[in-house]
C-alpha positions as YAML, in Angstrom:
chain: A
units: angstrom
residues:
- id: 1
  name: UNK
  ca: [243.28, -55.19, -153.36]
- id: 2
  name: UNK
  ca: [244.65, -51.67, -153.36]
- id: 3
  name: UNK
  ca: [242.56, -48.99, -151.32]
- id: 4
  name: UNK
  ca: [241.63, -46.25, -153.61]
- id: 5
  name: UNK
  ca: [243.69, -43.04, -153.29]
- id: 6
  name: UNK
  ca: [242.10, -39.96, -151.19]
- id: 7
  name: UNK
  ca: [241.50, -37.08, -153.52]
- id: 8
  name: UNK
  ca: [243.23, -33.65, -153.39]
- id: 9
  name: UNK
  ca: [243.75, -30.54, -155.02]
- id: 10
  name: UNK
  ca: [246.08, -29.11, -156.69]
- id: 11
  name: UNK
  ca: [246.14, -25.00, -158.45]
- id: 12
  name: UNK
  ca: [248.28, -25.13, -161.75]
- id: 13
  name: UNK
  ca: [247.79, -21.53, -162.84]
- id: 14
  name: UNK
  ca: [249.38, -19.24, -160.11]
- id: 15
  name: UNK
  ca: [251.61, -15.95, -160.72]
- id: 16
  name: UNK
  ca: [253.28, -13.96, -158.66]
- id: 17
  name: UNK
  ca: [254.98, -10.33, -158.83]
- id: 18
  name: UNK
  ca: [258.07, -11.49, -160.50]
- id: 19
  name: UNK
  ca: [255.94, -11.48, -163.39]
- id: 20
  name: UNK
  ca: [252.48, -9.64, -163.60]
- id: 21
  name: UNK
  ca: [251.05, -10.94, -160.20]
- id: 22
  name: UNK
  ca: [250.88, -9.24, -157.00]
- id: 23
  name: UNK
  ca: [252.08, -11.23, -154.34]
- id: 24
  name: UNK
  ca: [255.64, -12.28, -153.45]
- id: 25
  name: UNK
  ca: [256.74, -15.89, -152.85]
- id: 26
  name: UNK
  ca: [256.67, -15.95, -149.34]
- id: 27
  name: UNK
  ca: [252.99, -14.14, -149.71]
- id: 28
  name: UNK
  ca: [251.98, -16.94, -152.10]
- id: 29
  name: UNK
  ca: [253.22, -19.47, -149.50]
- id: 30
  name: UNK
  ca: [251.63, -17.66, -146.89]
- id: 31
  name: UNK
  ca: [248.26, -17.60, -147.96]
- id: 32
  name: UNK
  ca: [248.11, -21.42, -149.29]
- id: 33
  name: UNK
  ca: [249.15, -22.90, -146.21]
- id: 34
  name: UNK
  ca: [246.38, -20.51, -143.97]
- id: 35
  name: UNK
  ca: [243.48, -20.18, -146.42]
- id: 36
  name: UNK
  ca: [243.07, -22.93, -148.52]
- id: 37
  name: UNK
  ca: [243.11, -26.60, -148.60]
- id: 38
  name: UNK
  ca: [245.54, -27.44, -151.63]
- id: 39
  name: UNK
  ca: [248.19, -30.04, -151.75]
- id: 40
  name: UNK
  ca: [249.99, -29.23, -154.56]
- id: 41
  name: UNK
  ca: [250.71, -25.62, -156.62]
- id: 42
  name: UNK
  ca: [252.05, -24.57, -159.66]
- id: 43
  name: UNK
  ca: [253.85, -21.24, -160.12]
- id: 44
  name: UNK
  ca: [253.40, -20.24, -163.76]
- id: 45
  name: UNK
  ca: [254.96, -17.07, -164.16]
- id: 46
  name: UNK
  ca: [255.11, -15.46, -167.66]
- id: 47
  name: UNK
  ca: [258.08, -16.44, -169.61]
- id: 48
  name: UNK
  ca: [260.41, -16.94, -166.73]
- id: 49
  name: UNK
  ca: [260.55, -19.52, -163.89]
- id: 50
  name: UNK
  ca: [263.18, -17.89, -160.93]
- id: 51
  name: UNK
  ca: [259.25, -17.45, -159.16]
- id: 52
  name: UNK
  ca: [258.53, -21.33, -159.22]
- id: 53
  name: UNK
  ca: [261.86, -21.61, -157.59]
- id: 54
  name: UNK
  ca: [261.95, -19.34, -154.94]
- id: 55
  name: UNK
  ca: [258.69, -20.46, -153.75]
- id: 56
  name: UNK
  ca: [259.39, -24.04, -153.82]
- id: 57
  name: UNK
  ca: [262.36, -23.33, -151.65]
- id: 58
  name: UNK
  ca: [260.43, -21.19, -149.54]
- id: 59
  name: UNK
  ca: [257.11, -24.32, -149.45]
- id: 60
  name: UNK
  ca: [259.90, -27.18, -148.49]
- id: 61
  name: UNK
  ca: [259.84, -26.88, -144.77]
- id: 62
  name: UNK
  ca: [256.50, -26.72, -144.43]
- id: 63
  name: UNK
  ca: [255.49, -29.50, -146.71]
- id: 64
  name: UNK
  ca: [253.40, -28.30, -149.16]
- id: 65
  name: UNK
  ca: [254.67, -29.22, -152.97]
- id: 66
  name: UNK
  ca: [255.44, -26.46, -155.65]
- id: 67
  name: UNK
  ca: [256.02, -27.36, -159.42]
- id: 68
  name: UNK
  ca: [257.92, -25.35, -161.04]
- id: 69
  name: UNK
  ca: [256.32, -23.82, -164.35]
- id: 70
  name: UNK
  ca: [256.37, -21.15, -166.63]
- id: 71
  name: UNK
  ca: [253.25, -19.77, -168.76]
- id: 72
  name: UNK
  ca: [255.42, -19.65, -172.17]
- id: 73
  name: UNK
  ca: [253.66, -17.02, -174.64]
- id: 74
  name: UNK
  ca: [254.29, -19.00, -177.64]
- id: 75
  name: UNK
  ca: [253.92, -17.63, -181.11]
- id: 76
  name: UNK
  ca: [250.96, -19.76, -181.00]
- id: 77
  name: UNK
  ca: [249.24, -18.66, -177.63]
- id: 78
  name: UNK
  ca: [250.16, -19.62, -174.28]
- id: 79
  name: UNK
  ca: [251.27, -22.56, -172.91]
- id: 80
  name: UNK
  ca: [251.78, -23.82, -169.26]
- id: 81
  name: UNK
  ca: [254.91, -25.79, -168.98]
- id: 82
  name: UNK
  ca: [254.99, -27.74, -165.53]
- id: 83
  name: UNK
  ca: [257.71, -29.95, -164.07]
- id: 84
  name: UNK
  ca: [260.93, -27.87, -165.92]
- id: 85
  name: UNK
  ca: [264.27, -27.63, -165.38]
- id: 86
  name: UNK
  ca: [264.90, -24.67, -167.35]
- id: 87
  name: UNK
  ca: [263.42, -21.66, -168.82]
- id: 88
  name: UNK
  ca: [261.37, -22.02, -172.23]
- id: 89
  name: UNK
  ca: [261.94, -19.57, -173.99]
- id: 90
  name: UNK
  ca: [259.18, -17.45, -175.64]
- id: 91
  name: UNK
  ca: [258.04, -16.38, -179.11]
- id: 92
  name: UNK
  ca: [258.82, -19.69, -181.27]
- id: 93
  name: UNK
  ca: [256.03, -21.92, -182.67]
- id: 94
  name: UNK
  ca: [253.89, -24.10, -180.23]
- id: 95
  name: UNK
  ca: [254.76, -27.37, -181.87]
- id: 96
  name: UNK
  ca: [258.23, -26.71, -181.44]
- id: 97
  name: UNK
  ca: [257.85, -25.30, -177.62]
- id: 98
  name: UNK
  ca: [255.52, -28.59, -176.71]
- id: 99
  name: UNK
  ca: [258.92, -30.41, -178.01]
- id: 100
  name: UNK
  ca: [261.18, -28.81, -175.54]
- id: 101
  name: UNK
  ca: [259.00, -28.99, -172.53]
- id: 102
  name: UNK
  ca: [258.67, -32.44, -172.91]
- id: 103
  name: UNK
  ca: [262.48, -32.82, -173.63]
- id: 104
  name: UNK
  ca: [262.98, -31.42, -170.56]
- id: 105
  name: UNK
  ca: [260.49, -34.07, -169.12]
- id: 106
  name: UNK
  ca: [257.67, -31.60, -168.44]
- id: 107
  name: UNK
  ca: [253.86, -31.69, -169.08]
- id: 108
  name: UNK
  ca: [252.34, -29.05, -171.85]
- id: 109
  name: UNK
  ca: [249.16, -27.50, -170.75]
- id: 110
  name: UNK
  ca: [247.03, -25.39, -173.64]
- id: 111
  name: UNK
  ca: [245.95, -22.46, -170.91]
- id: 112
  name: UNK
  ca: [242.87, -20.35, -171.66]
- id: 113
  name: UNK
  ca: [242.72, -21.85, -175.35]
- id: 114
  name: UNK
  ca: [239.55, -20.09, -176.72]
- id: 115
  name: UNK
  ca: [240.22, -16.44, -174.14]
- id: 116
  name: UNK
  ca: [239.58, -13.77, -176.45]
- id: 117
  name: UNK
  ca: [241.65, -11.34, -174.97]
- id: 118
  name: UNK
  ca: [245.02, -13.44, -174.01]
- id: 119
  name: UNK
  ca: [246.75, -14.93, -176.40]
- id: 120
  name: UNK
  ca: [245.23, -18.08, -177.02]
- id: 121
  name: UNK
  ca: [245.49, -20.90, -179.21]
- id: 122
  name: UNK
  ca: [241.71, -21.24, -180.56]
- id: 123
  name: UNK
  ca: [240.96, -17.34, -178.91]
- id: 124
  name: UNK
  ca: [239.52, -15.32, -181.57]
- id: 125
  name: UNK
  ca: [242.46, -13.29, -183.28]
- id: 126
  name: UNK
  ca: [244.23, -16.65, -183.71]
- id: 127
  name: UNK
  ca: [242.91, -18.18, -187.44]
- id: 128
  name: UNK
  ca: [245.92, -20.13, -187.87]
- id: 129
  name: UNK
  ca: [244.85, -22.89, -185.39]
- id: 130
  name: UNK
  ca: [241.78, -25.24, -185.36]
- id: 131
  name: UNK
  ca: [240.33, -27.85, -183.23]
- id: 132
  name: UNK
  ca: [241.77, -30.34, -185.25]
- id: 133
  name: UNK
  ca: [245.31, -28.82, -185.21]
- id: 134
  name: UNK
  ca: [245.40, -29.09, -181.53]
- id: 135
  name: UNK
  ca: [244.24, -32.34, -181.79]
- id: 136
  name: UNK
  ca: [247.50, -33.11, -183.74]
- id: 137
  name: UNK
  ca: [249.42, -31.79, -180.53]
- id: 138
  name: UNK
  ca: [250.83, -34.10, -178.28]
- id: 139
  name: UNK
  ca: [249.61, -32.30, -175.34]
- id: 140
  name: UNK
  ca: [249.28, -33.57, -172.16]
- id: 141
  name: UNK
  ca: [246.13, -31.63, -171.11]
- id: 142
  name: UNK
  ca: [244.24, -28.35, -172.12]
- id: 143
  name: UNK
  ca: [242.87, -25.61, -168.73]
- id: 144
  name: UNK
  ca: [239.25, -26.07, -169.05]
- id: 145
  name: UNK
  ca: [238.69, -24.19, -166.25]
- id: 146
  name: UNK
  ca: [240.22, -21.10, -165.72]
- id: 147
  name: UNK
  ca: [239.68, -18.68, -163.29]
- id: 148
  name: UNK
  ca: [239.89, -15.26, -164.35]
- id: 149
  name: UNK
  ca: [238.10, -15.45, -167.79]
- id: 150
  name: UNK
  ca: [236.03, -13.13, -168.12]
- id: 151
  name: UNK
  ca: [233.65, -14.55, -170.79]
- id: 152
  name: UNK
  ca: [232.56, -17.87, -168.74]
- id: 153
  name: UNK
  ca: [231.59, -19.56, -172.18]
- id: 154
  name: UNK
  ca: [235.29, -19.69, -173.14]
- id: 155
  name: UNK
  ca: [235.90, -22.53, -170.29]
- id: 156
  name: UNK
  ca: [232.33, -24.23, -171.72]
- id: 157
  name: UNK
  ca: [234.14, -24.38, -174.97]
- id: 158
  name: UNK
  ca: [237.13, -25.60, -174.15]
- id: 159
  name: UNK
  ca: [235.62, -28.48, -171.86]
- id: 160
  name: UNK
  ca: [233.33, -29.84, -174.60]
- id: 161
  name: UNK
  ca: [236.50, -29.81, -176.77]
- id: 162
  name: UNK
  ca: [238.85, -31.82, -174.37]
- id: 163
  name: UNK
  ca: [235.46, -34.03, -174.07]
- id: 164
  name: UNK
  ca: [235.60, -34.54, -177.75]
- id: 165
  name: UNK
  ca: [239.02, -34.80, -178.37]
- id: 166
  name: UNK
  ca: [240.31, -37.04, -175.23]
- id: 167
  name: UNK
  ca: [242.55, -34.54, -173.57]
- id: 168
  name: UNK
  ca: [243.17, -34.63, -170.00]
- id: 169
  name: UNK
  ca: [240.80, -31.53, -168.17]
- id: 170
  name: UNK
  ca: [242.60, -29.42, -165.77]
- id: 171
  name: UNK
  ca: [241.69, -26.46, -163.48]
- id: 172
  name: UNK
  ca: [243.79, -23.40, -162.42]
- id: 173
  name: UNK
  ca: [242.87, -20.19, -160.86]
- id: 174
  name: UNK
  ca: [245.06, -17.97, -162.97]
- id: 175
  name: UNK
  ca: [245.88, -16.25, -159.60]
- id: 176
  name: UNK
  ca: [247.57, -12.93, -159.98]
- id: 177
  name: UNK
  ca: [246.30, -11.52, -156.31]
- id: 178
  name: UNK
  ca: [245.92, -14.20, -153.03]
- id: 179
  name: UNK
  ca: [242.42, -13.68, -152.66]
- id: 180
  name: UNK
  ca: [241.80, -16.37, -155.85]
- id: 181
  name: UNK
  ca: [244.20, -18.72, -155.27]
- id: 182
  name: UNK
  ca: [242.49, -22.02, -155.22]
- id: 183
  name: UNK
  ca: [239.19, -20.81, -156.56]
- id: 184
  name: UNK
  ca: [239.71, -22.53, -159.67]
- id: 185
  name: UNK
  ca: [241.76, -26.15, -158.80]
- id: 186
  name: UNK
  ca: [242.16, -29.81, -160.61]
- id: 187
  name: UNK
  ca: [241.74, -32.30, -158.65]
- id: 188
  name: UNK
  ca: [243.50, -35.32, -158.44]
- id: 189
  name: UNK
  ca: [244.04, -39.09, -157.02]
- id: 190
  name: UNK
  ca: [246.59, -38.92, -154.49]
- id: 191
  name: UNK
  ca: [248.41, -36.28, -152.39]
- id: 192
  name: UNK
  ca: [251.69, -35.57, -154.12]
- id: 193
  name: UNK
  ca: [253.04, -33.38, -157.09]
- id: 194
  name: UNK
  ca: [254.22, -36.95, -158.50]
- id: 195
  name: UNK
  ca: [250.91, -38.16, -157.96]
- id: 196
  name: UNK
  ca: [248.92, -35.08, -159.51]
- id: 197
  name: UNK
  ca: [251.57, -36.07, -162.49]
- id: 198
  name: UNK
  ca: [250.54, -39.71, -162.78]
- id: 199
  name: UNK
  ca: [247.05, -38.61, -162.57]
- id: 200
  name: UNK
  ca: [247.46, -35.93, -165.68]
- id: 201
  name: UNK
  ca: [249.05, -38.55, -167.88]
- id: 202
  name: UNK
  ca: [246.70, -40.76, -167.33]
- id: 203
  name: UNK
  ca: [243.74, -38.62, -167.71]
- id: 204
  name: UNK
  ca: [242.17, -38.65, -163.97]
- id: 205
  name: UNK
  ca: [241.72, -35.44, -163.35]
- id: 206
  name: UNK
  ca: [239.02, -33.27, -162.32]
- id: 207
  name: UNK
  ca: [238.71, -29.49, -162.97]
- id: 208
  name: UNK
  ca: [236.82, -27.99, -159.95]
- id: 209
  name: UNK
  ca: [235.76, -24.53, -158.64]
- id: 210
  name: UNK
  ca: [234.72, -21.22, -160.04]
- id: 211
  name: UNK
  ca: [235.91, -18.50, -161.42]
- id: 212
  name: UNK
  ca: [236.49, -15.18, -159.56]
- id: 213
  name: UNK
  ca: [233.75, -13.10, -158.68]
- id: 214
  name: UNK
  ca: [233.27, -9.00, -160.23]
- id: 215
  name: UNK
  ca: [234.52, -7.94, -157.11]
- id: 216
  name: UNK
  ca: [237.56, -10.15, -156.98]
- id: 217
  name: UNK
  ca: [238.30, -8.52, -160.42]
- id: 218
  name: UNK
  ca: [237.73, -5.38, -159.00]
- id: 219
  name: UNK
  ca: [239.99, -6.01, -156.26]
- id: 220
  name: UNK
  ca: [242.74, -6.95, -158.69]
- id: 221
  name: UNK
  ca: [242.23, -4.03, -160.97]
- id: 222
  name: UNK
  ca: [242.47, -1.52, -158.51]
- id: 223
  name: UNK
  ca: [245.12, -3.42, -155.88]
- id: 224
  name: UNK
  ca: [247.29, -5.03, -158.23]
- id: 225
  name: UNK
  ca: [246.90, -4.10, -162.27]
- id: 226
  name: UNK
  ca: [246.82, -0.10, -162.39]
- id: 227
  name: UNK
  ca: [249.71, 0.01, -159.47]
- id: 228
  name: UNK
  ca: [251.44, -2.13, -161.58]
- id: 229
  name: UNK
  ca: [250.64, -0.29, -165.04]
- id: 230
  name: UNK
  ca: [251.62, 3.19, -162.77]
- id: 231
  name: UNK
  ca: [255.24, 1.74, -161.68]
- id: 232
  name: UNK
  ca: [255.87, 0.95, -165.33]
- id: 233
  name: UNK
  ca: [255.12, 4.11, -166.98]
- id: 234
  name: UNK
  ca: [257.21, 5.85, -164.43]
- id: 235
  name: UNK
  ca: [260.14, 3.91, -164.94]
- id: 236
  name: UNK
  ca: [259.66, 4.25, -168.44]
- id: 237
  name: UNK
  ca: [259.48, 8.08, -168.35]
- id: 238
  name: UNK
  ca: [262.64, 8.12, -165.91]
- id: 239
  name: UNK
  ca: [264.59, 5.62, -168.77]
- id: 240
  name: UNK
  ca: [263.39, 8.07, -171.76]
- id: 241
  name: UNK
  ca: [264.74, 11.30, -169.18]
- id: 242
  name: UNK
  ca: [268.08, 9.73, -168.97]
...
């Protein structure tokens, strides 16, 4: 008789400044291997995937396993593709960008589905999707824990939906500053991104942690979001000047 795999953890939902986040790769890589305890990470940039790469080139040769993702902004809401090859590109219909993910032999993730402020495939702006539209989806799990919503009851929801519908439950902390990363986590059977992908498709995981604290949003507001917001509307002003 087999002895039963040791459990690990694994964050699915992690950005970094090549999109909206605030930390480089090597920062990213940095942090996970001295503060936390996770064996696996996702990068989930939006709408492009060059971050995933450079930090899983960066993570090799010290052991600790990156997936490559992207957090595609569908036309439908967004949509964590893990285990790609290529970029998805954004702004076609969810059904169709589901297709190519999985074409590609990634998993499809519904992120944040009922977040009223991101876009979100039950959130409240979007009345073209129900419950039993996802359910028609052949995704291969739904966030039910993510860490920087605001409204807590949004993760509730989406829980007792994957409870009611079958999906697979995953956590991610929706990192987009160091402090977070791992807050939020899924937890898995096994130690390996391979495993953590058995243990999706076959519905063993755990979503596990919190979300951030007010200060941790603080932190990110004023260290990372209105820099961020500043360096844009400068370079937008120096564009319009030319």
């Amino acid at each position: 008789m087999e002895a039963a795999l040791a459990w690990s953890k694994a964050d699915l939902h992690i950005h970094t400044r090549l999109s909206d986040g605030g930390p480089s790769p090597l920062q990213v890589v940095e942090h996970v291997l001295r503060h936390t305890d996770l064996a696996v990470i996702a990068i989930t940039d939006h709408n492009r995937m060059d971050g995933g790469l450079r930090v899983r080139s960066l993570a090799a040769q010290y052991g600790l396993e990156v997936i490559v993702g992207e957090e595609v902004g569908t036309a439908d809401g967004h949509l964590l593709a893990l285990f790609i090859e290529e970029p998805i590109a954004p702004g076609r219909p969810m059904e169709d960008t589901v297709a190519e993910v999985h074409a590609q032999g990634g998993l499809a993730i519904a992120a944040h589905p009922y977040d009223a402020i991101s876009s979100s495939l039950l959130g409240r702006g979007n009345r073209r999707w129900t419950e039993e539209r996802l359910a028609s989806l052949p995704l291969d799990g739904v966030e039910v824990l993510n860490g920087s919503l605001v409204r807590h009851v949004a993760n509730l929801r989406a829980t007792r939906t994957a409870h009611r519908l079958g999906l697979t439950m995953v956590g991610g902390s929706d990192a987009h500053h160091l402090a977070v990363i791992g807050q939020a986590h899924t937890r898995f059977p096994g130690r390996t991104a391979e495993d953590l992908r058995r243990a999706i498709l076959a519905g063993t995981t755990e979503a596990g942690g919190r979300p951030w604290r007010v200060r941790q949003y603080l932190s990110w507001v004023g260290g990372c979001f209105i820099p961020r917001t500043v360096r844009r509307a400068r370079s937008a002003v120096r564009a319009y000047a030319r």
